[in-house]
C-alpha positions as CSV (number, residue, x, y, z in Angstrom):
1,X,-81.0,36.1,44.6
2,X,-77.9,36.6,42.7
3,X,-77.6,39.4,40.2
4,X,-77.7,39.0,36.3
5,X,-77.9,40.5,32.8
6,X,-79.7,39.2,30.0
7,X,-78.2,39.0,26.8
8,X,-79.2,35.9,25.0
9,X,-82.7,34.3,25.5
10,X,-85.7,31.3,24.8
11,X,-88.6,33.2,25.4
12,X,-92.4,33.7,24.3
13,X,-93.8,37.2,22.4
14,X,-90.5,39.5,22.4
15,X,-90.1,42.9,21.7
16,X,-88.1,42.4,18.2
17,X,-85.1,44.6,17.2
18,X,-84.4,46.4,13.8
19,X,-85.0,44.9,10.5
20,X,-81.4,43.8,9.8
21,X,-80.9,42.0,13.1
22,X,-84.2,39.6,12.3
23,X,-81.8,37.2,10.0
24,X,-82.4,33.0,11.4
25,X,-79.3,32.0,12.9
26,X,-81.1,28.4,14.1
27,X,-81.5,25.5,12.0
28,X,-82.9,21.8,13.2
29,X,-79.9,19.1,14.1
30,X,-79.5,16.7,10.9
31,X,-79.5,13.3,11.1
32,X,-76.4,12.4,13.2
33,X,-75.8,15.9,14.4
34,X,-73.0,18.3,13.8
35,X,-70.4,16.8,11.0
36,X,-67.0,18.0,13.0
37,X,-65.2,16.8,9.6
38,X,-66.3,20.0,8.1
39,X,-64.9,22.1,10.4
40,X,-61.3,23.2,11.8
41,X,-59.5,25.2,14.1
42,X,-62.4,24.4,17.3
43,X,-62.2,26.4,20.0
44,X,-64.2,24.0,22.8
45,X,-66.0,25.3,26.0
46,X,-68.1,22.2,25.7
47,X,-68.8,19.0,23.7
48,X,-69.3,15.1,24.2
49,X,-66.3,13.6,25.2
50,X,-66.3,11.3,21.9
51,X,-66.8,14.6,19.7
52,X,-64.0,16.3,20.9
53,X,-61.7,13.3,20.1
54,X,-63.2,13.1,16.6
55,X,-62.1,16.7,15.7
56,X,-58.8,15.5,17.3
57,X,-55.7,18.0,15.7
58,X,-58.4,20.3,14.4
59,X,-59.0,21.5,18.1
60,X,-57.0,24.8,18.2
61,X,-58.0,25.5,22.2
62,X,-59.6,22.7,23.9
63,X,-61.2,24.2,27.2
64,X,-63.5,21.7,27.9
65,X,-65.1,22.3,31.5
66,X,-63.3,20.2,33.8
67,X,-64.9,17.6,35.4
68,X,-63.2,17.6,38.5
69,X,-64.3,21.7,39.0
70,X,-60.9,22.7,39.5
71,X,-60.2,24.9,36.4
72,X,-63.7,25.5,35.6
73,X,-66.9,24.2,36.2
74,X,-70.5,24.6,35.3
75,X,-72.5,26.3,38.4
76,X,-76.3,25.6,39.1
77,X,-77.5,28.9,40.9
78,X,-79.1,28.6,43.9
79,X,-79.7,30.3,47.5
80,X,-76.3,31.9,49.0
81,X,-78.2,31.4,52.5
82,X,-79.1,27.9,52.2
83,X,-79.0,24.4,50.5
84,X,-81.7,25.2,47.8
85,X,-81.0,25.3,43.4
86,X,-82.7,26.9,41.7
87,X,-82.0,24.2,39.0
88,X,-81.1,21.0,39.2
89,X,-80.0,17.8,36.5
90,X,-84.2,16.8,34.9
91,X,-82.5,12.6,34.6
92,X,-84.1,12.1,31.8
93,X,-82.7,10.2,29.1
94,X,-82.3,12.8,26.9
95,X,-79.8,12.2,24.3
96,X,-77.6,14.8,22.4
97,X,-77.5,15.6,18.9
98,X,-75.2,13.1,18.1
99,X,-77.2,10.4,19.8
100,X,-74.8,10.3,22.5
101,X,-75.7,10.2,26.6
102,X,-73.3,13.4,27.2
103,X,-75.4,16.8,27.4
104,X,-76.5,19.3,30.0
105,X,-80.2,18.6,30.9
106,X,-81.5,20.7,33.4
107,X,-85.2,21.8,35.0
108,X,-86.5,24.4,37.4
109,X,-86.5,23.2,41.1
110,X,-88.8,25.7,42.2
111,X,-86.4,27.9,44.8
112,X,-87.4,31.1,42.3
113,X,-90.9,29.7,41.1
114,X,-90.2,29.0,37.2
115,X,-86.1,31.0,37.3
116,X,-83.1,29.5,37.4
117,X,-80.0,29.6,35.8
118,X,-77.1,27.8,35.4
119,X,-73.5,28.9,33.5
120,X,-70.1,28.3,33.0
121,X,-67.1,29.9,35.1
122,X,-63.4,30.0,35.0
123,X,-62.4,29.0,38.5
124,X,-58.3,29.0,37.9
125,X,-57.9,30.2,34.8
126,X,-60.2,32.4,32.6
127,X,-61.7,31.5,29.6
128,X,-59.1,32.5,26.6
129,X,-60.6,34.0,23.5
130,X,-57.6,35.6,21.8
131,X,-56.8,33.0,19.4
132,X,-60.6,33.9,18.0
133,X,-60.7,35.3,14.5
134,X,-63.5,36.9,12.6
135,X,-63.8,33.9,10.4
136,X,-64.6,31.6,13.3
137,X,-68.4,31.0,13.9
138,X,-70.1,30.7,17.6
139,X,-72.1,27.0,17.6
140,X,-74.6,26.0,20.4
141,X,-76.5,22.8,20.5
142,X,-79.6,23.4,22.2
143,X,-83.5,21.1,23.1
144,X,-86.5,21.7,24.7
145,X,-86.8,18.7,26.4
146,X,-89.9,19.4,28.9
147,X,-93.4,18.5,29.1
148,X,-95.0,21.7,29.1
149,X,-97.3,22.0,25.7
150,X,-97.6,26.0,25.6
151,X,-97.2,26.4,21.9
152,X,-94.8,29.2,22.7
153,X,-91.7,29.3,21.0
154,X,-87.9,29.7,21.9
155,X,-86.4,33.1,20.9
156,X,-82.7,33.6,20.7
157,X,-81.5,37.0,21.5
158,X,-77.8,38.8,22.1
159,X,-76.9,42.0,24.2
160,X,-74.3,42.8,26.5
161,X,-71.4,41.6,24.5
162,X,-71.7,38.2,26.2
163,X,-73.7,34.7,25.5
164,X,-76.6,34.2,27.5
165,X,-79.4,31.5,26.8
166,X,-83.3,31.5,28.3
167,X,-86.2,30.1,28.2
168,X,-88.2,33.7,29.3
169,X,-90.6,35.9,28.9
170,X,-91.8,39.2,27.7
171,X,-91.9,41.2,30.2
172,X,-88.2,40.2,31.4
173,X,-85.8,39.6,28.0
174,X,-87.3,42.6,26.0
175,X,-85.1,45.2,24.6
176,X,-82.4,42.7,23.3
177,X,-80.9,41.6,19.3
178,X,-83.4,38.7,18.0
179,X,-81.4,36.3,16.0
180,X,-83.6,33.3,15.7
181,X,-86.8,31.3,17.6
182,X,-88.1,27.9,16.9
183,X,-90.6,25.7,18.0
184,X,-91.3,23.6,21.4
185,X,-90.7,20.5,19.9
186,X,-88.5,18.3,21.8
187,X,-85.7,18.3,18.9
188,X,-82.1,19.3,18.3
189,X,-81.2,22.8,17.1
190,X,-78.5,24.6,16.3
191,X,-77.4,28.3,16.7
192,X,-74.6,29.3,14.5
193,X,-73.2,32.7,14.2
194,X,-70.1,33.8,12.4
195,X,-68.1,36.2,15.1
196,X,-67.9,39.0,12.6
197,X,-71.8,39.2,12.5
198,X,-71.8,38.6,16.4
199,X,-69.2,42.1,16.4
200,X,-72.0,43.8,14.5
201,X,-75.1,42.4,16.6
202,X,-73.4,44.0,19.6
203,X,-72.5,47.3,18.3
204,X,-71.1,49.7,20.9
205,X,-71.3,47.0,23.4
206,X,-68.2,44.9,21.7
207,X,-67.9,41.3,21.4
208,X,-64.7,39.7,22.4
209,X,-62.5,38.3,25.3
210,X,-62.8,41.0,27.5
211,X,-66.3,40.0,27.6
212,X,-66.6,37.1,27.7
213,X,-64.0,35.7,30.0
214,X,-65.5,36.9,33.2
215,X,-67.2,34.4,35.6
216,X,-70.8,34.1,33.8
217,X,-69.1,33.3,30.6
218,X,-71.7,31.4,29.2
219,X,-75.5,31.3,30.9
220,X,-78.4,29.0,30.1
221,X,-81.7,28.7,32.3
222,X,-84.8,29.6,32.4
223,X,-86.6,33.5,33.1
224,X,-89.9,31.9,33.2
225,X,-90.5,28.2,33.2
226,X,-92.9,25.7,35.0
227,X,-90.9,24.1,38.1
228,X,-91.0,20.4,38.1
229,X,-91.9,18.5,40.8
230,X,-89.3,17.7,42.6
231,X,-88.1,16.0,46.5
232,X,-84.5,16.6,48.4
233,X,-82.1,15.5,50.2
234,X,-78.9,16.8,51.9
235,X,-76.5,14.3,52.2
236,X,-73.5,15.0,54.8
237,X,-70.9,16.6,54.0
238,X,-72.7,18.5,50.5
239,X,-73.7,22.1,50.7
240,X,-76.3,21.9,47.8
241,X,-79.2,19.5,48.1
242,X,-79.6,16.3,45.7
243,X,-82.6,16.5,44.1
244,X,-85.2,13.9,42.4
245,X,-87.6,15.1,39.8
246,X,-90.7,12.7,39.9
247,X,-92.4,15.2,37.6
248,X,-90.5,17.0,34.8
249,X,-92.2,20.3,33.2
250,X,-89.8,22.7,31.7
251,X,-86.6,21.2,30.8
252,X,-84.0,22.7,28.6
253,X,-80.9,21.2,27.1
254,X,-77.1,21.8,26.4
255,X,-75.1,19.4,24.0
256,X,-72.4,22.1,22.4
257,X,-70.9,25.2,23.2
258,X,-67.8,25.6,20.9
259,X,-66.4,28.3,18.2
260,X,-64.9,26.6,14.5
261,X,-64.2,28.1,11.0
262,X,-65.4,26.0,7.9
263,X,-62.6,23.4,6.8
264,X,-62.2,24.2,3.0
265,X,-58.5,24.1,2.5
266,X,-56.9,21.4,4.9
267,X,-53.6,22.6,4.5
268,X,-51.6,24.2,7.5
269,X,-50.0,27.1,6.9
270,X,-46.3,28.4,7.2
271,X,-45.1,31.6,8.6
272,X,-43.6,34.5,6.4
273,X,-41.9,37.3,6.9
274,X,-45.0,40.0,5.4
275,X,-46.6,42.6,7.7
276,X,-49.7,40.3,7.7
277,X,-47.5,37.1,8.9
278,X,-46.0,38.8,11.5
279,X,-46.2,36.6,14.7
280,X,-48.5,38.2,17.5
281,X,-48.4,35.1,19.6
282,X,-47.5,31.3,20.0
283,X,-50.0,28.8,21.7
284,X,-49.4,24.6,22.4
285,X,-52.0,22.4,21.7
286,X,-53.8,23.3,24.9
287,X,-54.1,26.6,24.5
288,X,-51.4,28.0,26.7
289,X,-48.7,30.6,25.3
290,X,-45.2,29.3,24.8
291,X,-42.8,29.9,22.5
292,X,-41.5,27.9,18.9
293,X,-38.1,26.4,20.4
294,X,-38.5,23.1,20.1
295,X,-40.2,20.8,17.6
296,X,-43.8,20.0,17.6
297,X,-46.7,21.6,16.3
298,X,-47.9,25.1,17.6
299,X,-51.0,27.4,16.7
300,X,-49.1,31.1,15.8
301,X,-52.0,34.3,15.6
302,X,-50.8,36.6,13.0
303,X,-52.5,40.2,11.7
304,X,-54.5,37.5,9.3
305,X,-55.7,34.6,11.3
306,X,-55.0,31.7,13.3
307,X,-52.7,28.5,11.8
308,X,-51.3,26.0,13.1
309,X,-47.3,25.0,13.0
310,X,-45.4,22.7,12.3
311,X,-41.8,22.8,13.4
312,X,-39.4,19.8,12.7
């Protein structure tokens, strides 16, 4: 079994942190999901397709997983001796927030009884979090979408100066910064967290691109669900088996995973010659550093935030 830390977790009965780290970061999905005209300056990890093109100039890093798992990729863990997950896609019609068809949806296969995890990785490049300002806020769009009535609850959590998301239990994802729980209800929620409270929540162990551009960037699974029934297959050539749940128990799901500031100006800044302007770096619309040489529009990092450029 591979290695892990805990940092961010679902889970039943916690041990719960100090008073001032109690504050409800979740709130339910409204009607229609996430309004992406309220926001600007998106820094994507992952989104529907359709919602990325609707913030369209307001994404300032777009480093949506790539589907061919060339760059990056989202990993189900599983056996390193052998063809097992120890999750695997639940197929079943779950939609996202939005109403949309594109969302993680995964379920315990039963390789580590009710554990499994899955997560995103950099394969090529690592995940880049410089252009991240204090005044940007962490969302995640998360379900329970399972069939296991328990009447426990999910519990959000944060250590370790990374994000990390479980369904788990007490005895595994105690000791950790409580930040929200809701109910088992089948429905959208959202987590959102503004970075500079994120900074605080992790105290000595930071918050920031150092930590979380390594290869578990982001984790989601489950410490202690109920394994769904499920049958195999390994098809030639594949070193993973294709599974086929015939009956779903815990199921979790993924529909966002993206950082944004709130969108109450709408007007793009220009770069002065103060201490505060001072240029610390230039990025294209993709994210990648360049330099302002030609005309086009560029995101510039000063001492006082993130704009973006344009240069005619």
């Amino acid at each position: 079994m591979k290695n892990y830390l805990l940092s961010m977790a679902f889970g039943a009965t916690l041990l719960m942190a100090s008073a001032p780290a109690q504050a409800q970061y979740t709130t339910a999905a409204p009607a229609g999901g996430f309004d992406i005209n309220t926001g600007t300056d998106y820094i994507v990890f992952y989104a529907p397709k359709d919602i990325v093109n609707q913030m369209g100039s307001k994404v300032l890093s777009n480093q949506q997983l790539d589907a061919d798992g060339i760059v990056s990729t989202c990993d189900y863990w599983g056996d390193d001796n052998g063809p097992g997950l120890s999750v695997c896609n639940a197929d079943a019609g779950l939609k996202n927030s939005w109403g949309g068809d594109d969302c993680f949806n995964i379920t315990p296969t039963g390789l580590w009884g009710g554990v499994g995890y899955a997560c995103f990785r950099s394969i090529t490049t690592k995940f880049d979090l410089s252009m991240l300002t204090d005044d940007h806020i962490l969302h995640i769009g998360f379900c329970d979408n399972g069939n296991v009535t328990s009447g426990d609850q999910f519990h959000i959590i944060f250590a370790d100066g990374k994000v990390k998301l479980f369904l788990g239990s007490a005895s595994r994802v105690t000791g950790y910064t409580k930040v929200g729980s809701v109910n088992y209800d089948k429905k959208w929620y959202y987590i959102e967290i503004p970075v500079s409270t994120l900074k605080s929540l992790f105290g000595a162990s930071g918050f920031g691109a150092k930590q979380m551009t390594d290869n578990n960037f982001f984790q989601f699974g489950f410490e202690k669900g109920t394994a769904s029934s499920v049958s195999t297959v390994l098809e030639p050539g594949n070193k993973y088996y294709t599974y086929t749940v015939s009956s779903l128990k815990s199921a979790a799901g993924i529909d966002a995973f993206f950082f944004y500031k709130k969108d109450t100006s709408g007007i793009n800044g220009t770069v002065s010659d103060t201490a505060d302007d001072e240029v610390q770096a230039v990025y294209d619309l993709t994210g990648r550093r360049t330099e302002m040489n030609r005309p086009g529009v560029y995101i510039v990092k000063t001492a006082k935030g993130v704009k973006k450029v344009t240069l005619k």
